[in-house]
Each structure stands twice: as C-alpha cells, then as structure tokens.
C-alpha positions in Angstrom: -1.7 6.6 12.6 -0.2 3.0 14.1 2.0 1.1 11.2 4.4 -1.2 11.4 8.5 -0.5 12.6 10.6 -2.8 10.7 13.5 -2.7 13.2 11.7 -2.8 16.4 9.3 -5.1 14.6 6.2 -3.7 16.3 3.4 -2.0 15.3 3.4 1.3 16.8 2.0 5.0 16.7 3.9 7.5 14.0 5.1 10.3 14.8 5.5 13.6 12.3 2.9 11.5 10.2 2.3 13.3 6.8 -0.2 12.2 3.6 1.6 11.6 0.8 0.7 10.0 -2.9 2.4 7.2 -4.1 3.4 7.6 -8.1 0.4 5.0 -8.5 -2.1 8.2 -7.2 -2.7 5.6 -4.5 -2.1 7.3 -0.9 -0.1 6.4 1.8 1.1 7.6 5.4 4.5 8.6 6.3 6.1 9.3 9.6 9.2 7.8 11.8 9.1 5.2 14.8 9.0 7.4 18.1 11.4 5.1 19.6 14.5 3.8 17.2 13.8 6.9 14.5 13.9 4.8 11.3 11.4 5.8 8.7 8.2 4.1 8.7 5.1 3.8 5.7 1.4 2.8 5.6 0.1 2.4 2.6 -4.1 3.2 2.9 -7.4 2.4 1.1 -8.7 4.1 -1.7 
C-alpha cells in the first residue's frame, strides 16, 4: 500500500502495513516509511 511520508515528503510503499478502523467505522491503512521510520496513515474508501 503507497501513502504519503510526511518527513521525506514522498509518497512511498508501507511497510508492516496493517487494516485498522478509525472510531468513525471508516477504515484506514497503517504502516511506517521504509526509509526515515516515522509512522505513516492512509485513510481508504468505504
């Protein structure tokens, strides 16, 4: 799953990606930046 790395500012692949819901019951991607390590978030369709 590619999202967005706010420090390298770059869209790039996740890795240790995991589905998660939001408290909305809306779902989301989360994983870290393969590169710098910071925590990254994709928030997906319904």
């Amino acid at each position: 799953m590619e999202a967005y790395c706010v420090k390298c500012k770059a869209k790039k692949e996740m890795s240790d990606a995991k589905e998660v819901k939001m408290k909305n019951g809306r779902k989301a991607m989360k994983g870290k930046c393969p590169v710098c390590g910071t925590g990254m978030y994709r928030i997906l369709g319904k």
